[in-house]
MOPAC internal coordinates of N, CA, C and O (Angstrom, degrees):
PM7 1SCF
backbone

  N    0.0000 0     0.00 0     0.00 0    0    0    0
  C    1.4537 1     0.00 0     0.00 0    1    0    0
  C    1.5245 1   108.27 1     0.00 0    2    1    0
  O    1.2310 1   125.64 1   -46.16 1    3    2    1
  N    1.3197 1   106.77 1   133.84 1    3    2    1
  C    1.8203 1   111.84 1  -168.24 1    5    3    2
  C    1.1228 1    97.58 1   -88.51 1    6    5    3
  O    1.2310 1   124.88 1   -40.95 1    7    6    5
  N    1.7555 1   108.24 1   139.05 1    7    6    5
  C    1.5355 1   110.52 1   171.29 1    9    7    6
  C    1.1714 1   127.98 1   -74.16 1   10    9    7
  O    1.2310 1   111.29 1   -26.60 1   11   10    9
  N    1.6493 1   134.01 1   153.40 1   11   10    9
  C    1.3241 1   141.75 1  -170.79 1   13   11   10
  C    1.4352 1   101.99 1   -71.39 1   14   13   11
  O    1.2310 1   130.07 1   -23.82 1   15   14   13
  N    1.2622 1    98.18 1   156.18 1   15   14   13
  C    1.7839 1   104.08 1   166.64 1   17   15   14
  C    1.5726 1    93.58 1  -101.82 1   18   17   15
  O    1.2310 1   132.15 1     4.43 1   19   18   17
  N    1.6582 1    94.15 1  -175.57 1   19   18   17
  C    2.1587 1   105.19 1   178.67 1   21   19   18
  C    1.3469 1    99.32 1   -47.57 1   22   21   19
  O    1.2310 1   117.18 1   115.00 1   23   22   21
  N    1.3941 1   122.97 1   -65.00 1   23   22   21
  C    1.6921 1   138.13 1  -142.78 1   25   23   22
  C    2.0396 1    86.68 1   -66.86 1   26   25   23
  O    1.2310 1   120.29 1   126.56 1   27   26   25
  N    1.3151 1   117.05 1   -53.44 1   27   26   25
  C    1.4192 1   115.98 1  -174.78 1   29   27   26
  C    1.3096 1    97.79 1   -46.71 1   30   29   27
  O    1.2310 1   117.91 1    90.27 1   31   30   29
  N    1.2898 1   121.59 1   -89.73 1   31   30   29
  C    1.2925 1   127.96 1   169.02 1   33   31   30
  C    1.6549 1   139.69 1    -9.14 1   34   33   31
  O    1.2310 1   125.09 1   128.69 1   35   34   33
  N    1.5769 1   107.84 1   -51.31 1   35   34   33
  C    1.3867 1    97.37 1   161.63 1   37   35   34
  C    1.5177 1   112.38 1   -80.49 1   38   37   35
  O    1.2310 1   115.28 1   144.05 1   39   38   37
  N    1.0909 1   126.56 1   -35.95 1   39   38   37
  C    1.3320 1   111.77 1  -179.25 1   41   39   38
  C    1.6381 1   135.22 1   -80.42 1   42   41   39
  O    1.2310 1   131.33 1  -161.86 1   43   42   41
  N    1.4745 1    95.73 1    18.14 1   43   42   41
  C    1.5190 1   115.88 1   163.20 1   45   43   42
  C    1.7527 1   108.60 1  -102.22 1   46   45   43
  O    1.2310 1   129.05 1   136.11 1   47   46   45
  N    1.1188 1   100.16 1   -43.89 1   47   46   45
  C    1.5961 1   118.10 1   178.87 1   49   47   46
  C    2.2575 1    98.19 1   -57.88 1   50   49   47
  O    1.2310 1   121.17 1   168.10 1   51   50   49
  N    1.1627 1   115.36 1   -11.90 1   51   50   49
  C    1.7231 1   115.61 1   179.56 1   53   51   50
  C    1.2648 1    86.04 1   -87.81 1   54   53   51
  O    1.2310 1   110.49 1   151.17 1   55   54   53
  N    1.1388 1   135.48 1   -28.83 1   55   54   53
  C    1.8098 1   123.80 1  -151.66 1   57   55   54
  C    1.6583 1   103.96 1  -103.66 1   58   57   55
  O    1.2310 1   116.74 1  -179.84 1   59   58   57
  N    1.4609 1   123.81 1     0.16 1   59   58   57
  C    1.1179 1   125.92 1   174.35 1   61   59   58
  C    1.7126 1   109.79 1  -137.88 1   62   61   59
  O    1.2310 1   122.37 1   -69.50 1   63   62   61
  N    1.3361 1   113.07 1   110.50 1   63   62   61
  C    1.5801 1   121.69 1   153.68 1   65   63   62
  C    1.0108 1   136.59 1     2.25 1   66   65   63
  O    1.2310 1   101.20 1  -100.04 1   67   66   65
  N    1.2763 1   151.83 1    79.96 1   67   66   65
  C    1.3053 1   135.13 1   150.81 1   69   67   66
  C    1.9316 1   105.40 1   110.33 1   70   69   67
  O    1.2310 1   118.98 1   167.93 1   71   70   69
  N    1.6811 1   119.55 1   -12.07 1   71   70   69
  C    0.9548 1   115.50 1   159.43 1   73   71   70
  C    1.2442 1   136.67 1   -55.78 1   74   73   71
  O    1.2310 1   112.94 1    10.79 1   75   74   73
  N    1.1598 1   130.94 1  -169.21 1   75   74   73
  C    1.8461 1   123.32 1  -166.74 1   77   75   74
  C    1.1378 1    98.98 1   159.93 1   78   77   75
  O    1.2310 1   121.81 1   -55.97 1   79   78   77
  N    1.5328 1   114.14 1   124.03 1   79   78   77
  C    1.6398 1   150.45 1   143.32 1   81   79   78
  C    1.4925 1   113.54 1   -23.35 1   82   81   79
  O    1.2310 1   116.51 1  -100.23 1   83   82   81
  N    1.5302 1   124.25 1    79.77 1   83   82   81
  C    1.4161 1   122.91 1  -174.42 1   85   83   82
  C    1.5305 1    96.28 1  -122.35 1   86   85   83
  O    1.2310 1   123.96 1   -49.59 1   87   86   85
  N    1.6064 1   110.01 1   130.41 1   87   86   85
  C    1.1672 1   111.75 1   148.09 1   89   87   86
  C    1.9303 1   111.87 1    45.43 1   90   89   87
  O    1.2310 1   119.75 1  -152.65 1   91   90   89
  N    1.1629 1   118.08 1    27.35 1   91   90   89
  C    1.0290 1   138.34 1   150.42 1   93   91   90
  C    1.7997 1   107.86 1    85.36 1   94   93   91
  O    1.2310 1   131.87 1  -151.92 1   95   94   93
  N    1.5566 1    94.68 1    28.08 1   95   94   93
  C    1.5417 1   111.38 1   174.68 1   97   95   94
  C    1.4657 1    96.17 1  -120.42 1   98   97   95
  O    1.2310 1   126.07 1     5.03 1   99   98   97
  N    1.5226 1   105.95 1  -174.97 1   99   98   97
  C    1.4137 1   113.45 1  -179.60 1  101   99   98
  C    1.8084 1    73.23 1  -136.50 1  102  101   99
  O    1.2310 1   130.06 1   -27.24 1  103  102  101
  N    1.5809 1    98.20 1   152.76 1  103  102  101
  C    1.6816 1   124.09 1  -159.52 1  105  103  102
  C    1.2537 1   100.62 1   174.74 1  106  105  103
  O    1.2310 1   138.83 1   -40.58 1  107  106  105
  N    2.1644 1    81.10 1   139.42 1  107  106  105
  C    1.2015 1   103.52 1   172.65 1  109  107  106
  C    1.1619 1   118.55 1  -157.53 1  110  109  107
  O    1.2310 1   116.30 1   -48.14 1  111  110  109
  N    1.8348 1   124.63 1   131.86 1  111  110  109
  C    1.4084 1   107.60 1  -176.18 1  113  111  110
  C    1.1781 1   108.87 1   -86.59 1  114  113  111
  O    1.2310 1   124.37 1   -13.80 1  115  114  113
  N    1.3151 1   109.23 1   166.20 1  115  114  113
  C    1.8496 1   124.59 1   167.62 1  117  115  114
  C    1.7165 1   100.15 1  -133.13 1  118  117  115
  O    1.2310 1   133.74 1   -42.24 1  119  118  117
  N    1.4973 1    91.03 1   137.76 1  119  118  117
  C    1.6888 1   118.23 1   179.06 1  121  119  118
  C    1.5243 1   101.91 1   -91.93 1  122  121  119
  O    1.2310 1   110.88 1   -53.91 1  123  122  121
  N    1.3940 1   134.76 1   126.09 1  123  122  121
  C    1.1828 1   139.95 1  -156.31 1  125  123  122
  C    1.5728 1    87.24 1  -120.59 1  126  125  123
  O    1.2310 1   118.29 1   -23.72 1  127  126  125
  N    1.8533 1   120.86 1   156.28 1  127  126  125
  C    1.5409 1    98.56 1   154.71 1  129  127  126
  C    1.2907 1   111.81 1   -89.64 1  130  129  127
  O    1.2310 1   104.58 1   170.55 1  131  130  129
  N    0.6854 1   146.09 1    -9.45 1  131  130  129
  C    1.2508 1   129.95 1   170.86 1  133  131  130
  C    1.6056 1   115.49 1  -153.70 1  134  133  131
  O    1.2310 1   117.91 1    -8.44 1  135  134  133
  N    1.9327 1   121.59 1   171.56 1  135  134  133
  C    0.9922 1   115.63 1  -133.90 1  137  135  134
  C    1.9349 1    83.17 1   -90.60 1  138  137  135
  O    1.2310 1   110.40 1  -172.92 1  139  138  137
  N    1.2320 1   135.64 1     7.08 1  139  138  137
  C    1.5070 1   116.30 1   178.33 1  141  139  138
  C    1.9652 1    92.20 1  -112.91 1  142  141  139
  O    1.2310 1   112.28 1   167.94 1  143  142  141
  N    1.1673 1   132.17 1   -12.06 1  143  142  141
  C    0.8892 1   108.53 1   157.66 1  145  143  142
  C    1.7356 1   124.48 1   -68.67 1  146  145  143
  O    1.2310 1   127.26 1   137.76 1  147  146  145
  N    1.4785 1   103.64 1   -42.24 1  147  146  145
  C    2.0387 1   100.35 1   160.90 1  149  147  146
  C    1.1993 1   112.73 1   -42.96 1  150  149  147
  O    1.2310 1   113.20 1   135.05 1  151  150  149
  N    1.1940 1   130.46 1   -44.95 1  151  150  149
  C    1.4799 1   121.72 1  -162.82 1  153  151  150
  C    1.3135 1   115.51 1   -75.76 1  154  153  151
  O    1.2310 1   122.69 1   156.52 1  155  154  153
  N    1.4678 1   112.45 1   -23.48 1  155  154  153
  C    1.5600 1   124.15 1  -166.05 1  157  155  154
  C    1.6559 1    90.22 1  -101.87 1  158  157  155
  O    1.2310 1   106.96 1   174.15 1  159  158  157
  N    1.6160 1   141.88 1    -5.85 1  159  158  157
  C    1.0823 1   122.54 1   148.61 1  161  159  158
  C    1.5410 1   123.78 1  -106.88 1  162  161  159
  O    1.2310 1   117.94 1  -148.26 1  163  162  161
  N    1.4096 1   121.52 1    31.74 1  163  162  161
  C    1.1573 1   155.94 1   159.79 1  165  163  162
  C    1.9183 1   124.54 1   -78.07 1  166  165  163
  O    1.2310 1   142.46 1   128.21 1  167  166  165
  N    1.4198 1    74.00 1   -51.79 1  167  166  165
  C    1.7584 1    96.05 1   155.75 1  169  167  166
  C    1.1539 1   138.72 1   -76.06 1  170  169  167
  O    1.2310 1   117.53 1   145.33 1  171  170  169
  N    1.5309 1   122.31 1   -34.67 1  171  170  169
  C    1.1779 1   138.47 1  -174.96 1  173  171  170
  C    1.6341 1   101.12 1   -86.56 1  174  173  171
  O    1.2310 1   124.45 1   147.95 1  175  174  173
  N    1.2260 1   109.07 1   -32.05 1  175  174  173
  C    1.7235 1   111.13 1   166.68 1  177  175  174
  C    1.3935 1   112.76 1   -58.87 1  178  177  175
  O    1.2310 1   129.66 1   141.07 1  179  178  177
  N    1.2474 1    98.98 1   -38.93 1  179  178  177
  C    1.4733 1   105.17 1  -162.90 1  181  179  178
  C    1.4994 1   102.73 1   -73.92 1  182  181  179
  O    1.2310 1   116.67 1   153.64 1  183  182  181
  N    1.1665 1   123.93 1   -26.36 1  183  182  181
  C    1.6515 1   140.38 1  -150.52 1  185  183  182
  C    1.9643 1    90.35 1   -94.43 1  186  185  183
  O    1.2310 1   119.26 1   150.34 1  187  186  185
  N    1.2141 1   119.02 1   -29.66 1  187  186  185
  C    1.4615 1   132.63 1   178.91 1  189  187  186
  C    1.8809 1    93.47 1   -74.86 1  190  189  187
  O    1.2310 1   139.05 1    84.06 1  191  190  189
  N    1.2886 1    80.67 1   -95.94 1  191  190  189
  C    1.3521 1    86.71 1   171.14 1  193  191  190
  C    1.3597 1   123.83 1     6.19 1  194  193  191
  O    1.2310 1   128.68 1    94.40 1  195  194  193
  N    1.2490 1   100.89 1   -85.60 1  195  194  193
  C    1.2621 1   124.69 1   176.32 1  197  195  194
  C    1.8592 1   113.72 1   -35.85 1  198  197  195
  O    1.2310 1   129.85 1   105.29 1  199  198  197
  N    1.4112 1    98.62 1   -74.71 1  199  198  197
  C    1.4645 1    94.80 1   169.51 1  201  199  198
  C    1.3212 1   136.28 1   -38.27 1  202  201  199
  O    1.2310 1   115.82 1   145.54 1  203  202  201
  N    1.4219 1   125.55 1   -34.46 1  203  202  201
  C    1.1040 1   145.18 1   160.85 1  205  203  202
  C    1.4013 1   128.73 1   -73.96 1  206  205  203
  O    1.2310 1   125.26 1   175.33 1  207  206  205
  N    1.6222 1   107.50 1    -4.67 1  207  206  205
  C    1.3122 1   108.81 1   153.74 1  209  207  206
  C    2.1137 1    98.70 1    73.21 1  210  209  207
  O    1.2310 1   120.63 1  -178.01 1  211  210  209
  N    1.1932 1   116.40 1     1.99 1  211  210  209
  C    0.8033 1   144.26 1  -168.70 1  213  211  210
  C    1.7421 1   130.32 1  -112.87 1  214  213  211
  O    1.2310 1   119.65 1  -105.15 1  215  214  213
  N    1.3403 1   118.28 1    74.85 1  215  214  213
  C    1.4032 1   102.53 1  -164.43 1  217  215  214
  C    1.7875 1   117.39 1  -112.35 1  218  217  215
  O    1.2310 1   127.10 1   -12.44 1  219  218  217
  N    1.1686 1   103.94 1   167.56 1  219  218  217
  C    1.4634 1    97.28 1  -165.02 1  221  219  218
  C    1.9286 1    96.11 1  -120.80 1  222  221  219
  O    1.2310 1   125.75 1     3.66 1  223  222  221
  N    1.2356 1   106.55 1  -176.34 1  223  222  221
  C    1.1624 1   122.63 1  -162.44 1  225  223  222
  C    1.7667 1    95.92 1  -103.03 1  226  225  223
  O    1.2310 1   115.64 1   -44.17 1  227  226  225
  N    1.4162 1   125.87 1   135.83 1  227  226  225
  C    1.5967 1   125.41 1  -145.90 1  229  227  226
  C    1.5185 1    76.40 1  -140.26 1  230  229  227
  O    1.2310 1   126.58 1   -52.32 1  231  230  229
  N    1.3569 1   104.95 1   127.68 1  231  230  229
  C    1.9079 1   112.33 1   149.35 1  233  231  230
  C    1.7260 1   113.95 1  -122.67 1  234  233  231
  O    1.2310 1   129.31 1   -70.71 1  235  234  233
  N    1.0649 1    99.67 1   109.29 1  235  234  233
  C    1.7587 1    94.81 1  -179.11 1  237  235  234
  C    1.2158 1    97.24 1   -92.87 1  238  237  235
  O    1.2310 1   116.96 1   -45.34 1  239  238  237
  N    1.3154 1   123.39 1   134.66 1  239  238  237
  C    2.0606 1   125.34 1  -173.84 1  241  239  238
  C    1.4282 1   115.62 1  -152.78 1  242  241  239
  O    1.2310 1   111.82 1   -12.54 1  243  242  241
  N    1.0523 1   133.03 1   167.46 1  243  242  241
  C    1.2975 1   132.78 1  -163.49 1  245  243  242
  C    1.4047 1   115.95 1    24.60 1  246  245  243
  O    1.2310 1    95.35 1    61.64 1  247  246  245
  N    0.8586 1   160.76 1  -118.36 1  247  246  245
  C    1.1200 1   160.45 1  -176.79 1  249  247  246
  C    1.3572 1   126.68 1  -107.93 1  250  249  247
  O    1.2310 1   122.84 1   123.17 1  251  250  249
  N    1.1197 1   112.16 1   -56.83 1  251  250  249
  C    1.3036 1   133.50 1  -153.30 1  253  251  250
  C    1.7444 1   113.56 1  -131.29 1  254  253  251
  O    1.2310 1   122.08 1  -173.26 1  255  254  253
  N    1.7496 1   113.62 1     6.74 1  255  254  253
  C    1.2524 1   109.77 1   167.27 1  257  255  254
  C    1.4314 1   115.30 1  -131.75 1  258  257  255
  O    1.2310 1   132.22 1   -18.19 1  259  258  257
  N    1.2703 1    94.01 1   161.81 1  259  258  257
  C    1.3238 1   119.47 1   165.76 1  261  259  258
  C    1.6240 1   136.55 1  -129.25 1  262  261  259
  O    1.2310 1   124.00 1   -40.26 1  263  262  261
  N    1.3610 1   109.92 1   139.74 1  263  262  261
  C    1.3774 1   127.19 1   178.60 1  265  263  262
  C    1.5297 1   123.80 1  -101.47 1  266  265  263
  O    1.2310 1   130.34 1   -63.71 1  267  266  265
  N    1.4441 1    97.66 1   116.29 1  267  266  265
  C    1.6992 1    82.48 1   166.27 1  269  267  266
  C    1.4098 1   124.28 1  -125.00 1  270  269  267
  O    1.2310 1   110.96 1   -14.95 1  271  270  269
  N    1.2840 1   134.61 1   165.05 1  271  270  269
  C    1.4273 1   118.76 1  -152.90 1  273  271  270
  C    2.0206 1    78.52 1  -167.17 1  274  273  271
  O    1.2310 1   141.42 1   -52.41 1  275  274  273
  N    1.6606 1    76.02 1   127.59 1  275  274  273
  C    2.1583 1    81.29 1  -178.28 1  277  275  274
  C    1.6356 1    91.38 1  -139.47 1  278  277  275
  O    1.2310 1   119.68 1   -41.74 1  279  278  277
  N    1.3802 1   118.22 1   138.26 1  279  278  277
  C    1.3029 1   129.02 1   140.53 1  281  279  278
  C    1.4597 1   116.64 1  -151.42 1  282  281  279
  O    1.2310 1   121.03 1   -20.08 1  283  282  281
  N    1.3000 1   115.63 1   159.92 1  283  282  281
  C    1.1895 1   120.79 1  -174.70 1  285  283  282
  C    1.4567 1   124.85 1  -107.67 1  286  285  283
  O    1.2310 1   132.98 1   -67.11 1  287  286  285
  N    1.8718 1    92.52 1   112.89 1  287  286  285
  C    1.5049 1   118.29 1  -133.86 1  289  287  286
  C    2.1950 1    92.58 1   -72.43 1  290  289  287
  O    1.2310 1   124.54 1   143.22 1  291  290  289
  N    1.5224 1   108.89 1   -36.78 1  291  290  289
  C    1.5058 1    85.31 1  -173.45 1  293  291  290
  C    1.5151 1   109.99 1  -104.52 1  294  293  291
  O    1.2310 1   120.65 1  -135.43 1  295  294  293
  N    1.4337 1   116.36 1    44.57 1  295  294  293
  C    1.7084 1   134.77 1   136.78 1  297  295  294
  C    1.2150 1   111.74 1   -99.38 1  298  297  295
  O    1.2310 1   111.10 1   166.50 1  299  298  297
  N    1.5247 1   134.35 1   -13.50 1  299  298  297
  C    1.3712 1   121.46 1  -167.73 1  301  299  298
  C    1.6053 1   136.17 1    73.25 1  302  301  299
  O    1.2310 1   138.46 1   169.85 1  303  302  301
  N    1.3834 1    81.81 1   -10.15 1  303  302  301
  C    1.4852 1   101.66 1   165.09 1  305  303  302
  C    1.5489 1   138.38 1   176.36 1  306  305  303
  O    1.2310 1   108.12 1    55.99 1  307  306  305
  N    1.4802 1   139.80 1  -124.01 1  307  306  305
  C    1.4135 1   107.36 1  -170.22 1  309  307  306
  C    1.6454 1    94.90 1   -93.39 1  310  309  307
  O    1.2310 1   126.07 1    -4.95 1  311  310  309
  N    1.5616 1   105.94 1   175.05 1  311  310  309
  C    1.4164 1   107.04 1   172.68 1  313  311  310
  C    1.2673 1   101.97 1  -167.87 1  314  313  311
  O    1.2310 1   118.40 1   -35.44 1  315  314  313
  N    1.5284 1   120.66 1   144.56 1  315  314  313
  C    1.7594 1   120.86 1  -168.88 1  317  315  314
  C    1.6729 1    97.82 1   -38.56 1  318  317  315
  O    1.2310 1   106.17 1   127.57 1  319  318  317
  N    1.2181 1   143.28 1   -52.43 1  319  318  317
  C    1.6278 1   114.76 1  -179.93 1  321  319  318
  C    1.1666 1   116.30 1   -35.52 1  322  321  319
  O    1.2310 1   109.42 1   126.33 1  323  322  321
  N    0.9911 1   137.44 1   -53.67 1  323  322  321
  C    1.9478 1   144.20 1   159.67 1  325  323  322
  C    1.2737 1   112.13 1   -25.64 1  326  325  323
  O    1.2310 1   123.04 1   141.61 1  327  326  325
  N    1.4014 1   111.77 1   -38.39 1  327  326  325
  C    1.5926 1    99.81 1  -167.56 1  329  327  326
  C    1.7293 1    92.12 1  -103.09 1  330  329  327
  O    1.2310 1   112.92 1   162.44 1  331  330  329
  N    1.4623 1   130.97 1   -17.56 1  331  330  329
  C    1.0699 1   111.35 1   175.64 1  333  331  330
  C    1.8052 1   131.54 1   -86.24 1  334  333  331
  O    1.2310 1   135.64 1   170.68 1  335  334  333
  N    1.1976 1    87.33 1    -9.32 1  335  334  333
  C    1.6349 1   116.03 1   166.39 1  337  335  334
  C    1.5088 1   107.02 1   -75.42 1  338  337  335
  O    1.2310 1   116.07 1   137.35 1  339  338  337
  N    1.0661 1   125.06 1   -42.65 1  339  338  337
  C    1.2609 1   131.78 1   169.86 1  341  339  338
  C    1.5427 1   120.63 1   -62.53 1  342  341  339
  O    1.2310 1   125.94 1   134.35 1  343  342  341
  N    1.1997 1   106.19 1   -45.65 1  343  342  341
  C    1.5375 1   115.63 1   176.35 1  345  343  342
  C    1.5906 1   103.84 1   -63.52 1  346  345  343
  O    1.2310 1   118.45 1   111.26 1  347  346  345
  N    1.2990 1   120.56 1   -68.74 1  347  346  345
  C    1.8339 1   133.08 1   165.92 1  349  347  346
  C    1.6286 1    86.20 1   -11.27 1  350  349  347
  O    1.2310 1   120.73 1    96.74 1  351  350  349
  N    1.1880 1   116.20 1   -83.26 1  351  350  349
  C    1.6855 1   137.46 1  -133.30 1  353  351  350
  C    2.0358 1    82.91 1   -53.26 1  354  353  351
  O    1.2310 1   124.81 1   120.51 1  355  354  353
  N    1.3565 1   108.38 1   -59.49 1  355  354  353
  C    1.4422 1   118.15 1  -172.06 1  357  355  354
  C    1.3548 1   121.71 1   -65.99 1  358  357  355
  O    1.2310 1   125.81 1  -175.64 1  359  358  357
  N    1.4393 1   106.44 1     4.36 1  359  358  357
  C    1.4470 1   105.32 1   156.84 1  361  359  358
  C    1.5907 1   123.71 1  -116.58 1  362  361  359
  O    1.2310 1   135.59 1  -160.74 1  363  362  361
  N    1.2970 1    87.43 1    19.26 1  363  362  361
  C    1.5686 1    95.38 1   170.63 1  365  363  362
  C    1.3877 1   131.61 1   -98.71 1  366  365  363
  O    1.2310 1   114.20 1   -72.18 1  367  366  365
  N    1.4344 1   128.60 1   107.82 1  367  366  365
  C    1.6173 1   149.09 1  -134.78 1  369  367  366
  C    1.5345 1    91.81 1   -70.19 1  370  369  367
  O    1.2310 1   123.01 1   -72.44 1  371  370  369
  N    1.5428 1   111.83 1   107.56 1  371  370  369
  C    1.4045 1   116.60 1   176.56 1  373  371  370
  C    1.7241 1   108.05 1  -112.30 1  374  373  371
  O    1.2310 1   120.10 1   180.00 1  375  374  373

């Protein structure tokens, strides 16, 4: 899968919520209420993830959040798997 340039990139980043251009990932936190509901959407990432053969980079922190941060490490950088991993993640009932 060929990597995105900037212009690809932001204009995939309009079609999904709350994502953002970091450090040459696309990331996004989510505020959980509480710290076993994070964990149980920690899993369900992981359970995406997973299926897709596709995994992203997970920060569980303070209590009750989470970070996720995906690029695709042997392109060097983002590529529509990123944004479809991303999309997965945002349909998952938090």
């Amino acid at each position: 899968m060929a990597r995105l340039n900037e212009d690809q990139v932001n204009q995939n980043l309009e079609n999904i919520n709350g994502w953002n251009l970091i450090d040459n990932k696309i990331s996004k936190e989510y505020e959980l209420k509480d710290f076993k509901s994070a964990l149980a959407f920690v899993n369900k990432v992981g359970e995406k993830a997973e299926g897709m053969d596709h995994h992203p980079d997970i920060l569980m922190h303070s209590w009750n959040k989470v970070k996720i941060s995906v690029s695709t490490h042997s392109e060097g950088g983002i590529t529509e798997k990123d944004f479809n991993l991303a999309k997965e993640i945002e349909g998952i009932n938090i």
